[in-house]
N, CA, C and O atoms as CSV, one atom per row, in Angstrom:
chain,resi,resn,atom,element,x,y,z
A,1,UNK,N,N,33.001,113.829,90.743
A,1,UNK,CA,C,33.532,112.623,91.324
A,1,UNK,C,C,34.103,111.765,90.189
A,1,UNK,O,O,33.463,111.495,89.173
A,2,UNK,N,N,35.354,111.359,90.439
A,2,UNK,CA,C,35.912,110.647,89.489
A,2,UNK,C,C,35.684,108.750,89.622
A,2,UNK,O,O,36.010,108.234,90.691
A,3,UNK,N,N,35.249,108.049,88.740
A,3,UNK,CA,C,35.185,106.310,88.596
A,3,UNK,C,C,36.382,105.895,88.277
A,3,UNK,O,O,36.870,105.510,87.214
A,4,UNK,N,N,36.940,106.072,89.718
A,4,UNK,CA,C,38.291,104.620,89.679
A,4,UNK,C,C,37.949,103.313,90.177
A,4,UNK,O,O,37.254,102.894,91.102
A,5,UNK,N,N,38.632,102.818,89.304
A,5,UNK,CA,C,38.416,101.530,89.914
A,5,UNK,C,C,40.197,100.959,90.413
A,5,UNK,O,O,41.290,101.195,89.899
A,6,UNK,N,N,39.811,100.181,91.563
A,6,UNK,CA,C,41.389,99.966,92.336
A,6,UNK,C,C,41.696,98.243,91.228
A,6,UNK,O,O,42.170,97.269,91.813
A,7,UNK,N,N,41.453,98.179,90.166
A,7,UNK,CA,C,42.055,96.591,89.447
A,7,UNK,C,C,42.993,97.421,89.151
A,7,UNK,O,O,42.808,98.587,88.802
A,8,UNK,N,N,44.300,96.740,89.299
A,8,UNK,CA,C,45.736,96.876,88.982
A,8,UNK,C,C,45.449,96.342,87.269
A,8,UNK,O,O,44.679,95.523,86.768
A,9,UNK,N,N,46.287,97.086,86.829
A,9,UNK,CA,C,46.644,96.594,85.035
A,9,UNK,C,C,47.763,96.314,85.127
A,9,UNK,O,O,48.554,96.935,85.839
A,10,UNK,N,N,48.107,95.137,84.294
A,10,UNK,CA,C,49.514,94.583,83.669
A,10,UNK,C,C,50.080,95.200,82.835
A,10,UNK,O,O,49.473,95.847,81.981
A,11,UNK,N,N,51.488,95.122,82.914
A,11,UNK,CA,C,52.276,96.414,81.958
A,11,UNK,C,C,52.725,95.561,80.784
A,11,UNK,O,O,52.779,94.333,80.730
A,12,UNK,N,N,52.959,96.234,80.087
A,12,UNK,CA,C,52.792,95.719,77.943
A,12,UNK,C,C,54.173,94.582,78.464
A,12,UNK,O,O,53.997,93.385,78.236
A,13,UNK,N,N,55.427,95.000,79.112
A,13,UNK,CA,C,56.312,94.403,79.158
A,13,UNK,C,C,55.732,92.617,79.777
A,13,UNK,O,O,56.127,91.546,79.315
A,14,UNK,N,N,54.824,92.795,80.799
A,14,UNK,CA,C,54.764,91.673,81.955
A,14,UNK,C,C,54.014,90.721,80.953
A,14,UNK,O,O,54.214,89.506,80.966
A,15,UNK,N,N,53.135,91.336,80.077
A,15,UNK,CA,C,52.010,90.812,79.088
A,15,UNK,C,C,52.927,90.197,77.722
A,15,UNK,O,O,52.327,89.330,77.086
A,16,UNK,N,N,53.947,90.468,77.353
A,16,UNK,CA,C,55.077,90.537,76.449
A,16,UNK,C,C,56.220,89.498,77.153
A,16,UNK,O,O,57.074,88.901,76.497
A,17,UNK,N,N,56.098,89.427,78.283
A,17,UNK,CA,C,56.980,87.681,78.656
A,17,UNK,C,C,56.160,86.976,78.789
A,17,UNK,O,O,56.490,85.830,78.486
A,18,UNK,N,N,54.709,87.130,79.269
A,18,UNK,CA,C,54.154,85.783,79.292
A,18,UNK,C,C,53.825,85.335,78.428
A,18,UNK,O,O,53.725,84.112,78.523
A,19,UNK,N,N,53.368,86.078,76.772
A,19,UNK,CA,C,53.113,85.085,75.868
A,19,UNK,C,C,54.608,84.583,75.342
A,19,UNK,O,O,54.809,83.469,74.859
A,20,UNK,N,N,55.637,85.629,75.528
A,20,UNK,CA,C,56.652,84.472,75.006
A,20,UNK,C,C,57.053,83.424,75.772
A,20,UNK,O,O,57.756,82.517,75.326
A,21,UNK,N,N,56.598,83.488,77.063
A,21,UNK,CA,C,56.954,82.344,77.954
A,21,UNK,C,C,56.244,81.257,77.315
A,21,UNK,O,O,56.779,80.276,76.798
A,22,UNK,N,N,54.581,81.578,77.408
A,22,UNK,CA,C,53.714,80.498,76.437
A,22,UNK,C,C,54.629,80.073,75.168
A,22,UNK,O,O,55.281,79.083,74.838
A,23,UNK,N,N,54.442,80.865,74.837
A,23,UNK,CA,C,54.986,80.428,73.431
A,23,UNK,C,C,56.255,79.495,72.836
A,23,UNK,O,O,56.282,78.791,71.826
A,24,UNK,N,N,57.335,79.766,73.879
A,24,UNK,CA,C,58.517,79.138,73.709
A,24,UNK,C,C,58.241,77.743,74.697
A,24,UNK,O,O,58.969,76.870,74.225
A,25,UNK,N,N,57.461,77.171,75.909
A,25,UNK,CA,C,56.936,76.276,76.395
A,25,UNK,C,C,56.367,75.662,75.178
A,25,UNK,O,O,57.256,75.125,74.518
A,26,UNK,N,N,55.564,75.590,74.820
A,26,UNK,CA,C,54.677,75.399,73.407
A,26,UNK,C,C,55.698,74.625,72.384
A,26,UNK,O,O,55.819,73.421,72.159
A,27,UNK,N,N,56.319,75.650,71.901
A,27,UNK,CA,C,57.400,75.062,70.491
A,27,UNK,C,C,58.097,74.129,71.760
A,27,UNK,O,O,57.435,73.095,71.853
A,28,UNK,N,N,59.069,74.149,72.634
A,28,UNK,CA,C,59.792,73.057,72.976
A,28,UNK,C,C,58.980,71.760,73.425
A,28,UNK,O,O,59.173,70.556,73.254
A,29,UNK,N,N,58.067,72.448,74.023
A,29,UNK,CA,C,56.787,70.378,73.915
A,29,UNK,C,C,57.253,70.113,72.693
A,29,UNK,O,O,58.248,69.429,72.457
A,30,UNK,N,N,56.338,70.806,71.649
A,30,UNK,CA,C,56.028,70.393,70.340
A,30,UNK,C,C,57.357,69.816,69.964
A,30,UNK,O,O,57.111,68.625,69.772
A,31,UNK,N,N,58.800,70.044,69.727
A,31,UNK,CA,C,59.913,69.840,69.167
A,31,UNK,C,C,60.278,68.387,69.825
A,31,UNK,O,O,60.880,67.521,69.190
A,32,UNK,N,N,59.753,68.198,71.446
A,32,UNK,CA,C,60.271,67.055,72.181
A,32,UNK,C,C,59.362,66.200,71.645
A,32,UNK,O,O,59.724,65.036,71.814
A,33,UNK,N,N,57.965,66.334,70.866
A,33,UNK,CA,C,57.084,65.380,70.816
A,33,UNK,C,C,57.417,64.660,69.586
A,33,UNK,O,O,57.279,63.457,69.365
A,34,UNK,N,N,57.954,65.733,68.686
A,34,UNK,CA,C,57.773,64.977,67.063
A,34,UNK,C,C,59.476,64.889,67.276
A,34,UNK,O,O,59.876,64.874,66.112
A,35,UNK,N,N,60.480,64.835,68.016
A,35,UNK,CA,C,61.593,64.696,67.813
A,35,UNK,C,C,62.031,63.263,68.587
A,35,UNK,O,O,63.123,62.733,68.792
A,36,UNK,N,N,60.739,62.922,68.895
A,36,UNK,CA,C,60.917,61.702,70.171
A,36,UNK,C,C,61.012,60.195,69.163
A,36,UNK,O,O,60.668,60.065,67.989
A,37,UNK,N,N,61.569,59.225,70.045
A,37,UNK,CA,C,61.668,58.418,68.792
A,37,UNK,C,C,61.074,57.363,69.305
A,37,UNK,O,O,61.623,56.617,70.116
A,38,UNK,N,N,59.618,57.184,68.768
A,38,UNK,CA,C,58.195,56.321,69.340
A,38,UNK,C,C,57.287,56.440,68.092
A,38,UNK,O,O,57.383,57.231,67.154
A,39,UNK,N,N,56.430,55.513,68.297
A,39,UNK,CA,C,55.668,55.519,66.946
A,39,UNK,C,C,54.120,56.947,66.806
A,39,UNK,O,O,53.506,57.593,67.655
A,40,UNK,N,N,54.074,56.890,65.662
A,40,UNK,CA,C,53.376,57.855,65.583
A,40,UNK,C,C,51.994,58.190,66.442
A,40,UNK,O,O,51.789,59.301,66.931
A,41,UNK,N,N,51.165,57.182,66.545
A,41,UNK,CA,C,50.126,57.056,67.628
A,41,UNK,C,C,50.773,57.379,68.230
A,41,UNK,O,O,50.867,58.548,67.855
A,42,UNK,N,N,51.561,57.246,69.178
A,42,UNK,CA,C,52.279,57.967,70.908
A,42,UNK,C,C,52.648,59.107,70.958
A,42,UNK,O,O,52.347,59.745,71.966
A,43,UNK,N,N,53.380,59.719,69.955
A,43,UNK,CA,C,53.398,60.884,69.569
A,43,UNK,C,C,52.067,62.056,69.511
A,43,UNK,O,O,51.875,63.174,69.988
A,44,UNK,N,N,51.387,61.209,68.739
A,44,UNK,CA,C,49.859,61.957,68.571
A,44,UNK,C,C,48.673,62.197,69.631
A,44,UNK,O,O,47.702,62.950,69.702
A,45,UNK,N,N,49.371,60.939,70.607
A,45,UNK,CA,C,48.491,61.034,72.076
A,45,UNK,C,C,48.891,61.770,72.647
A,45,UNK,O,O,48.224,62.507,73.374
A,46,UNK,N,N,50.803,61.836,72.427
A,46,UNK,CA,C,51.047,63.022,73.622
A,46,UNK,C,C,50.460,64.329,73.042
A,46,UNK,O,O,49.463,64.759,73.623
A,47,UNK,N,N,50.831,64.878,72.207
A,47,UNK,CA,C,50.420,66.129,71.757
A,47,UNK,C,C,48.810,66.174,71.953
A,47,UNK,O,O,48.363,67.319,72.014
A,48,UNK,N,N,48.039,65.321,72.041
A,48,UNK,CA,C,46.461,65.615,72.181
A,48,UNK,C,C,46.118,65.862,73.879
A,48,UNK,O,O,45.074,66.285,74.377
A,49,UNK,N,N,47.440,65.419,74.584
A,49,UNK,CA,C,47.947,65.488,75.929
A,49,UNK,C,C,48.142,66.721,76.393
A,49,UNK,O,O,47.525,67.216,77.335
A,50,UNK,N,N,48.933,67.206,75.800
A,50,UNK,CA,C,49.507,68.823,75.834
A,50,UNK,C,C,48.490,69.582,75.802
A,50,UNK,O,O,48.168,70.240,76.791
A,51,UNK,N,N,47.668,69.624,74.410
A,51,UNK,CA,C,46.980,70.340,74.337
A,51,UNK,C,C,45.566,70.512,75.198
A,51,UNK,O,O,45.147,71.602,75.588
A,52,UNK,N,N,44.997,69.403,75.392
A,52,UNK,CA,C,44.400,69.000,76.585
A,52,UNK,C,C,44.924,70.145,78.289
A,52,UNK,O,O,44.392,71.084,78.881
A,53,UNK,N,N,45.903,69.527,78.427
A,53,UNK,CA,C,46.597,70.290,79.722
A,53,UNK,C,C,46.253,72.044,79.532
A,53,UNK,O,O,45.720,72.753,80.385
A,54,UNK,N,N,46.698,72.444,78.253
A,54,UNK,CA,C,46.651,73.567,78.036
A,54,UNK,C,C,45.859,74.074,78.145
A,54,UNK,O,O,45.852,75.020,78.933
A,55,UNK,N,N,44.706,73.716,77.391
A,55,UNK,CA,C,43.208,74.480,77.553
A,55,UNK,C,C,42.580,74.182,79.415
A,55,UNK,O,O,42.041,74.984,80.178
A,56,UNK,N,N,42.900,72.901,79.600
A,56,UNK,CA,C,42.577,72.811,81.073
A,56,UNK,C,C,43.230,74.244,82.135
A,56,UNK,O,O,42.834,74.977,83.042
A,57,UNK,N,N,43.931,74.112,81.658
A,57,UNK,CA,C,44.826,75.201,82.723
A,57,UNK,C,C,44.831,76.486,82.573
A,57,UNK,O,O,45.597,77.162,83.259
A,58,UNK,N,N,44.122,76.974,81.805
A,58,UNK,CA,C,43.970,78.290,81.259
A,58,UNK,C,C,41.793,78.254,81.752
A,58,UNK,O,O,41.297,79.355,81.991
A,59,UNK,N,N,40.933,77.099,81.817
A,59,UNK,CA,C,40.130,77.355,82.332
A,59,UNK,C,C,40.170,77.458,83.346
A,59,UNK,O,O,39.443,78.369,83.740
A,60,UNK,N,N,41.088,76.573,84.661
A,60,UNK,CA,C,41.305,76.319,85.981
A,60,UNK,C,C,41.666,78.223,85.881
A,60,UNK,O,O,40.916,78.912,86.573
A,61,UNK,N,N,42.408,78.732,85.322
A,61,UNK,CA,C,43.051,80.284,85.982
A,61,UNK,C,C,42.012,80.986,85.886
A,61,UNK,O,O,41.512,81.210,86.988
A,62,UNK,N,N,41.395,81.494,84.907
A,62,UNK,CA,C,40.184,81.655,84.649
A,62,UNK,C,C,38.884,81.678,85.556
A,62,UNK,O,O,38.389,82.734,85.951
A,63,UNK,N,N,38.460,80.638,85.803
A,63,UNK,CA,C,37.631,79.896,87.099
A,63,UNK,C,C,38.422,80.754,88.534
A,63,UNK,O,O,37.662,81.401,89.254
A,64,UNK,N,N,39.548,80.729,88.800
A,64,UNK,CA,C,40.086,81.434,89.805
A,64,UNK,C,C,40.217,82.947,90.147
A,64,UNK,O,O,40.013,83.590,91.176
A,65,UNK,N,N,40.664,83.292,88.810
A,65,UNK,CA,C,40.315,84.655,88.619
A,65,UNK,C,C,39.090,85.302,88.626
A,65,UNK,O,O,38.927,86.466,88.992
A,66,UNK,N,N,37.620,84.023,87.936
A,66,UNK,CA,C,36.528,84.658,88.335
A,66,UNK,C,C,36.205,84.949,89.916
A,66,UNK,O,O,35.996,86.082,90.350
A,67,UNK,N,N,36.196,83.601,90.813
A,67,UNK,CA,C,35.975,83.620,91.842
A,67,UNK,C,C,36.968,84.764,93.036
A,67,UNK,O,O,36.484,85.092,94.120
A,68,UNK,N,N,37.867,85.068,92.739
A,68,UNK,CA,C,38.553,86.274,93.461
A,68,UNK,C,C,37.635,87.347,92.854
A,68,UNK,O,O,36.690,87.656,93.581
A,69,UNK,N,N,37.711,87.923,91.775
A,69,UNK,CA,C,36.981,89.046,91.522
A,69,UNK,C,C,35.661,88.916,92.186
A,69,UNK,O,O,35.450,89.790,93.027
A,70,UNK,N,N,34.831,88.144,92.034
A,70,UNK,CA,C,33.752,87.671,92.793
A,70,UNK,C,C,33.165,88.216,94.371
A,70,UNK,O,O,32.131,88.707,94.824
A,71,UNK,N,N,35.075,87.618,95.080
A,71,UNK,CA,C,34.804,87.359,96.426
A,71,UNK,C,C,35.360,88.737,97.047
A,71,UNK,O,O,35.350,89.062,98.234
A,72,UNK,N,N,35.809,89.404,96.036
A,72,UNK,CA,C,36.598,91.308,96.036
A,72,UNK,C,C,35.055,92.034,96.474
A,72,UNK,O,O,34.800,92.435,97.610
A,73,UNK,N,N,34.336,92.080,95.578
A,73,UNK,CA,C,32.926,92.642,95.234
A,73,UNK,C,C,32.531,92.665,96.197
A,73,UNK,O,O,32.109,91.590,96.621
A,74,UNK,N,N,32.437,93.861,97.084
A,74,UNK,CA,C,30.899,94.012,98.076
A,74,UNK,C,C,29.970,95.539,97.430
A,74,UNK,O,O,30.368,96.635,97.037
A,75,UNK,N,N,28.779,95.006,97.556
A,75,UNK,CA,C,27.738,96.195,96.783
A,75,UNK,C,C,27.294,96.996,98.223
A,75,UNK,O,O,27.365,96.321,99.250
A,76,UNK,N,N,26.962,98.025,98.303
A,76,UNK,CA,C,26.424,98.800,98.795
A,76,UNK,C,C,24.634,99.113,98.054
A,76,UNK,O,O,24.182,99.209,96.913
A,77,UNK,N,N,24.187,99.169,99.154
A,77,UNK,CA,C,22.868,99.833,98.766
A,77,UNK,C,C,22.498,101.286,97.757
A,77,UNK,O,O,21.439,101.510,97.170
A,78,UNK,N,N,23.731,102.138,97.789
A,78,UNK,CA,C,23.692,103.055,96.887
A,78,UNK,C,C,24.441,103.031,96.100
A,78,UNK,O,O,24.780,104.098,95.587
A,79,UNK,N,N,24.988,101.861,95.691
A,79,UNK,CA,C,25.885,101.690,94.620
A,79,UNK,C,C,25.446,102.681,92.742
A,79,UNK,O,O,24.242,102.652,92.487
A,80,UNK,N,N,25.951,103.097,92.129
A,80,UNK,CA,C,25.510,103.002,90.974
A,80,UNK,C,C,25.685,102.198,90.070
A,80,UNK,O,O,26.800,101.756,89.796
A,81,UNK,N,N,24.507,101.844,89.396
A,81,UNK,CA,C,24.081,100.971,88.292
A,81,UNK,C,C,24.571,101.390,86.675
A,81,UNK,O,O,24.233,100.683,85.726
């Protein structure tokens, strides 16, 4: 008996736009923040802003992704361990 499991995997390509998606989101904040013409405190709030958002939103997906995998899961009594 073969252990498949039915989780779909992401392909190198799909995994390969989203960090450049991240990534190029990222540098253009960053370029609008220090290119903005406001004093440095405002500048420094926004960027503590950004980064803030960022980590928030990557736990919120996270948190979501746990709870689907979660709510996927039904065990059987003869499951193996």
């Amino acid at each position: 008996m073969s252990d498949t499991s039915g989780k779909q995997q992401n392909t190198a390509a799909f995994y390969g736009q989203a960090v450049a998606s991240f990534s190029i989101a990222m540098a253009a904040t960053a370029i609008g923040i220090f290119k903005l013409s406001a004093d440095a405190w405002v500048r420094a709030f926004l960027g503590i802003a950004v980064l803030y958002l960022v980590t928030s939103a990557f736990t919120l997906a996270k948190v979501i992704r746990d709870r689907q995998e979660s709510a996927e899961r039904t065990f059987s009594p003869f499951e193996k361990l």
